[in-house]
N, C-alpha and C positions, 0 to 999 in steps of 0.2 A: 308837549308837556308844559303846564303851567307853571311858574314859578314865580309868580306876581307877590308881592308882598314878603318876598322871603329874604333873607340876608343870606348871603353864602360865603363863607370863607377855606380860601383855598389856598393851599400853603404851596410854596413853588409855583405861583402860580401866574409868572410873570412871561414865563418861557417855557416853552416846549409842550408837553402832555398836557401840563399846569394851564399854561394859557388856554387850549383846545378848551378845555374842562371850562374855563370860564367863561369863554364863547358860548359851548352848550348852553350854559347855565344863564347867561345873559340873555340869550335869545328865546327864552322862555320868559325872561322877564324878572330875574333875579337882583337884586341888589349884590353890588362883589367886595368884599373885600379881599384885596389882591395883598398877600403875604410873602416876601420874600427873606433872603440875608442879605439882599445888598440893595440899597435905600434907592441908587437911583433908577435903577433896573426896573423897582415894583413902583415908581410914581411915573414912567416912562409908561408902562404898561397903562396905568391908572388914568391916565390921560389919554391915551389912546380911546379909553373905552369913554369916556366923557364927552371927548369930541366927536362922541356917535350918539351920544345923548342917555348912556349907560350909565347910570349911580356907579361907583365906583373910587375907592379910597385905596390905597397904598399903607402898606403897614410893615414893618421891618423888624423882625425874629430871628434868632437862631434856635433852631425846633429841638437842639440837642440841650438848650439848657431852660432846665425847669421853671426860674426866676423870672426869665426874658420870654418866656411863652406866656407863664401868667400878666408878666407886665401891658404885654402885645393882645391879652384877650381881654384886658383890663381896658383899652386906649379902644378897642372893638368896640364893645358895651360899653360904652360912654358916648361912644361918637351914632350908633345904631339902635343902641338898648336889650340888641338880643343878637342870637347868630342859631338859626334853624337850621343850615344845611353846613358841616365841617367834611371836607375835602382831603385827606395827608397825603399831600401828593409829592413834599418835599425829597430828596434823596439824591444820594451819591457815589460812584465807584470810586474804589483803589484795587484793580484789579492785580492779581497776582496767586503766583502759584503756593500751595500750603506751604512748603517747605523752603519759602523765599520773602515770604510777608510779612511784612515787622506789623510789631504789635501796636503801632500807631496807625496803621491802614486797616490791622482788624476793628480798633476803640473808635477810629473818626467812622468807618459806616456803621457801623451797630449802634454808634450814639446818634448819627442825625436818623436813619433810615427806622430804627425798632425803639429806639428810648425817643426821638420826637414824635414818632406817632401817639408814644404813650403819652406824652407829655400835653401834647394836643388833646389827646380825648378825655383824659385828666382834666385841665383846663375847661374845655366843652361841656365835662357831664353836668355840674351845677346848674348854668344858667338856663340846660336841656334838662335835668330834672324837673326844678319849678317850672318849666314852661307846659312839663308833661307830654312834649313832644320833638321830634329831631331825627333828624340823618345824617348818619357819619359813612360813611365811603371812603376805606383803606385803598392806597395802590401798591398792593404785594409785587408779587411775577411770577411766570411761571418756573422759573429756576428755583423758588423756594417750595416748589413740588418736586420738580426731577433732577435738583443739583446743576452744575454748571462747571468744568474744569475751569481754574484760574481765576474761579468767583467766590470762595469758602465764603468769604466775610459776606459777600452781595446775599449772595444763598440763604446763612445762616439769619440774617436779617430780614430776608420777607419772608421766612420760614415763622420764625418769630411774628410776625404781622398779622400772618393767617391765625396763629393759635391766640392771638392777643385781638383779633377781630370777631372771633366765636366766644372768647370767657366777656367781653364788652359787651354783645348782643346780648349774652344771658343776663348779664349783670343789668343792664338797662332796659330789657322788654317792658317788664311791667310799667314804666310810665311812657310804655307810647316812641321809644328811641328804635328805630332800627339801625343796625351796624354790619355793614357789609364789607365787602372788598373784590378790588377788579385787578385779577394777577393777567395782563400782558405779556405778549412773547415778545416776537421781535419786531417793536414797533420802531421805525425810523424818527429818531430824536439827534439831538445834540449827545446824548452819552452814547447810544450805539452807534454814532459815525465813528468814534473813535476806536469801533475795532478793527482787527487788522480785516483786509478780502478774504482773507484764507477764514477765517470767524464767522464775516458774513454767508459766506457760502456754505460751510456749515450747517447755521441756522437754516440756510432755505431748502437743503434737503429733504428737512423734516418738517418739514411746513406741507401738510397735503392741500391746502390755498395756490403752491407756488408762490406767494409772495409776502413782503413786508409790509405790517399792517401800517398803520398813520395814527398822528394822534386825534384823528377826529372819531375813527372807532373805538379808541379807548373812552373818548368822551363821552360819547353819545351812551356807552354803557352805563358811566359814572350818571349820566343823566337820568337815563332811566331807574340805578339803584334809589336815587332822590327824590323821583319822584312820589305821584298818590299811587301808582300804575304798581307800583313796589310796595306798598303799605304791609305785605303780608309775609314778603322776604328781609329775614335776618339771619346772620350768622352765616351769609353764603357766603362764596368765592367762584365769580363771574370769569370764565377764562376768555380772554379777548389773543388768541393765539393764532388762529387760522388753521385750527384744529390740531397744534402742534402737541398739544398733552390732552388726551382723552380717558 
């Protein structure tokens, strides 16, 4: 998949899923800009890919507030001119059970995980309007299909993703935007090592793969939603699960 001449910005995209995603996208030939909340993380990153001869800038957001995303897509298109492929791949647990969860672990995921995505495509649809062309690529999950015990807030936020990934599609087809999204099951990251064995075993029951996907499966889908190969899908939801929701 080509991606010569394109600019791609990918929020979280310094570590983990995030990184994979810009590997893909690099090795097609993408321009990156690498987006994170912590400044030295995403010029760490950014550097990495430079010393491989990858264009690649470092830019530092917090995707939950509106001001600092426009400011971050502002400091984009200045230093690029444009941004053709947007990524939201930012997000975060505070896991816990409904009737234990304060209301700071439901407001901090629902603000970075479903109001920065919004805030990203927000941001993005402009300079993807006048360009009359774009690809945006949501990372939902598949919990915000079948639920998840001790994840309401996780849930109810890429639940949100999915229905704010299909009104974006409609809302943007006509100039040419397609708006997808890639809900993941249990892919081995830095946030699901943090659950307990008894969690991970769990999950691999119902996995008919037998095993934990990688972040390079997830990327290669993210790839492919970006690409020309995809021109003709919007408003999907790509499940990268290993068959775990069908």
């Amino acid at each position: 998949m080509g991606f010569e001449g394109n600019v791609a910005l990918i929020t979280g995209g310094a570590r983990g899923i995030g990184r994979a995603i810009a590997e893909e996208l690099a090795a097609g030939g993408a321009t990156l800009a690498i987006v994170d909340v912590l400044q030295d993380v995403a010029e760490a990153t950014a550097t990495e890919f430079r010393a491989r001869g990858v264009t690649a800038v470092a830019f530092v957001a917090n995707v939950a507030n509106l001001a600092d995303v426009e400011r971050m897509f502002g400091e984009v298109l200045a230093h690029f001119g444009k941004v053709d492929i947007l990524v939201n791949n930012a997000g975060i647990t505070r896991d816990n059970l409904i009737m234990r969860m304060r209301e700071e672990e439901w407001d901090a995921v629902i603000a970075v995980n479903l109001k920065g995505t919004f805030n990203c495509i927000k941001a993005a649809s402009r300079p993807m309007l006048k360009a009359r062309s774009g690809r945006i690529v949501n990372i939902a999950s598949v919990v915000g299909v079948m639920g998840n015990a001790g994840q309401a807030n996780y849930s109810a936020s890429k639940a949100g993703v999915i229905g704010l990934t299909k009104t974006a599609a409609k809302e943007l087809a006509s100039r040419g935007i397609t708006v997808n999204a890639v809900a993941p099951g249990y892919i081995r990251s830095e946030m699901t090592d943090k659950l307990t064995d008894a969690a991970r075993e769990a999950f691999l029951t119902v996995i008919p793969l037998a095993r934990a996907g990688t972040p390079e499966d997830v990327a290669r889908a993210v790839g492919f939603l970006c690409s020309d190969a995809a021109a003709y899908i919007t408003g999907q939801v790509l499940h990268v699960d290993g068959g775990m929701v069908m």
